[in-house]
C-alpha positions in Angstrom: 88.6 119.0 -143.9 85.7 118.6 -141.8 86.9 115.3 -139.9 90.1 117.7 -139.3 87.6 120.6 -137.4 85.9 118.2 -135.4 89.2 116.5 -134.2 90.2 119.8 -133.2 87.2 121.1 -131.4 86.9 117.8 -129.4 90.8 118.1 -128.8 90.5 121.8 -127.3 87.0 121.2 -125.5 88.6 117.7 -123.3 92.1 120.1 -123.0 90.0 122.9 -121.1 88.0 120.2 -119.1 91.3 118.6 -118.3 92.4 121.7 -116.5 89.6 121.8 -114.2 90.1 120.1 -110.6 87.6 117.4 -109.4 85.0 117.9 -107.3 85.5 118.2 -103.5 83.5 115.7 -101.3 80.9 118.1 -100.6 80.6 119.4 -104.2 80.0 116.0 -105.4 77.4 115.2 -101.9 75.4 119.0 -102.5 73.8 118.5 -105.6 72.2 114.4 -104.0 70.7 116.4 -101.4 69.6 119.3 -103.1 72.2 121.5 -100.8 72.7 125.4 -101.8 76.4 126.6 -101.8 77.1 129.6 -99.4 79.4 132.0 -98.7 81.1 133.5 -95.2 80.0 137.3 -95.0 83.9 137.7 -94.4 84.9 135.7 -97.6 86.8 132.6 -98.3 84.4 130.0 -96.0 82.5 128.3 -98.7 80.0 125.5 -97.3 76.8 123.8 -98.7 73.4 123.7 -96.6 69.9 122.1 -97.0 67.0 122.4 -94.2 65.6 118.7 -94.4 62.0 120.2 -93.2 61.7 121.5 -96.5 60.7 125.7 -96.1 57.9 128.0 -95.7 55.5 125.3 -96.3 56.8 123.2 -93.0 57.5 126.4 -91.4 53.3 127.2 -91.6 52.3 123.7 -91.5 54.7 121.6 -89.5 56.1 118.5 -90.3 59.0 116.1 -89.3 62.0 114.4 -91.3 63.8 111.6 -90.6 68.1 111.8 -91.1 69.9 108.7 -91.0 73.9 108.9 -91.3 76.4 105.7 -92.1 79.6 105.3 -92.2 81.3 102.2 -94.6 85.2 101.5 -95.0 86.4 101.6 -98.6 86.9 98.1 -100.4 87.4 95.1 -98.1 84.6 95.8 -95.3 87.4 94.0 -92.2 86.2 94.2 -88.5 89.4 96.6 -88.0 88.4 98.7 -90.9 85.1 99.3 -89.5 86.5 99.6 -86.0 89.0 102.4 -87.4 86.1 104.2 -88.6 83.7 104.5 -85.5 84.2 107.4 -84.4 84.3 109.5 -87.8 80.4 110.5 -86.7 80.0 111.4 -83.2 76.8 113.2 -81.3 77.8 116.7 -79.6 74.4 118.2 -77.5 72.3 118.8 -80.7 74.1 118.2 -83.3 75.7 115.5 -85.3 79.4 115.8 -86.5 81.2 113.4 -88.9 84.7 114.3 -89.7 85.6 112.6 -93.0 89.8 112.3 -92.6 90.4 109.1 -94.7 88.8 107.0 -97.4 85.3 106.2 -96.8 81.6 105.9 -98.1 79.0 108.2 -96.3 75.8 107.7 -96.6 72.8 109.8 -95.6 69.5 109.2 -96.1 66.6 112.2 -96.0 62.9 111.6 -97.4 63.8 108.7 -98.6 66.6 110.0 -100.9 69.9 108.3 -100.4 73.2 110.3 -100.6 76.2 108.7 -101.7 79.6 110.1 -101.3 82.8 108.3 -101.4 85.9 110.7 -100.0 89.6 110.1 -101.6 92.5 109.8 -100.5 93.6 113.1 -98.9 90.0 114.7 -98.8 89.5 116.2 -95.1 85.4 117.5 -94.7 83.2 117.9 -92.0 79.6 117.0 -92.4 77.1 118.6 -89.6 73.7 118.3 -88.9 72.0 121.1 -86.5 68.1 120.8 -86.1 66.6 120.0 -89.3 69.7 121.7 -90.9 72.6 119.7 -92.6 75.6 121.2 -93.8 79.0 120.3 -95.5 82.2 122.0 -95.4 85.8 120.3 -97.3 88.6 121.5 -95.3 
């Protein structure tokens, strides 16, 4: 009877977790960079921010942070793949924008924490960082 119970809880508990959709790109890059989800005043904008300074303690002290961003094709790393893929990050005035449009691997380093995010086929996100701010938003 009890091998019976236990098949059933694990059968309902993996049918409810079945049901759930996978993570965006920018759900599965928050959490690597410590980002904190936010919501538009006006409702349905959801993005995920971090400030790579760090708070009040940089705010009162000062300090500096290094961002690095890059870019790598998904599974054979060609020249053309690579090529296709050089403008996904671009520099506007202050900020950097990478649109993420196709399969890729983005990588962004802060503080000597690495960020890994692979996008899927399908997954359209935009990646921005403004001053010491970085923020991601799946669109």
């Amino acid at each position: 009877m009890r091998i019976f119970l236990v098949v059933a809880i694990t059968l309902v508990a993996t049918g409810v977790s079945a049901q759930q959709p996978a993570p965006s790109f920018c759900e599965r890059l928050a959490p690597q960079l410590e980002m904190k989800e936010k919501t538009s005043r006006k409702g349905g904008d959801t993005r995920w921010e971090v400030d790579t300074l760090g708070g009040l303690k940089t705010f009162l002290v000062g300090g500096s942070t290094l961002v690095s961003f890059r870019i790598e094709p998904v599974g054979e790393p060609t020249v053309e793949a690579y090529q296709r893929l050089e403008d996904t990050c671009q520099q506007e005035g202050k900020e950097m924008i990478c649109t993420v449009a196709e399969p890729l691997n983005l990588k962004v380093q802060v503080k000597g924490v690495t960020a890994e995010v692979e996008s899927l086929e399908g997954e359209n996100a935009m990646v921005i960082m403004k001053g010491s701010r970085i923020s991601c938003r799946d669109s």
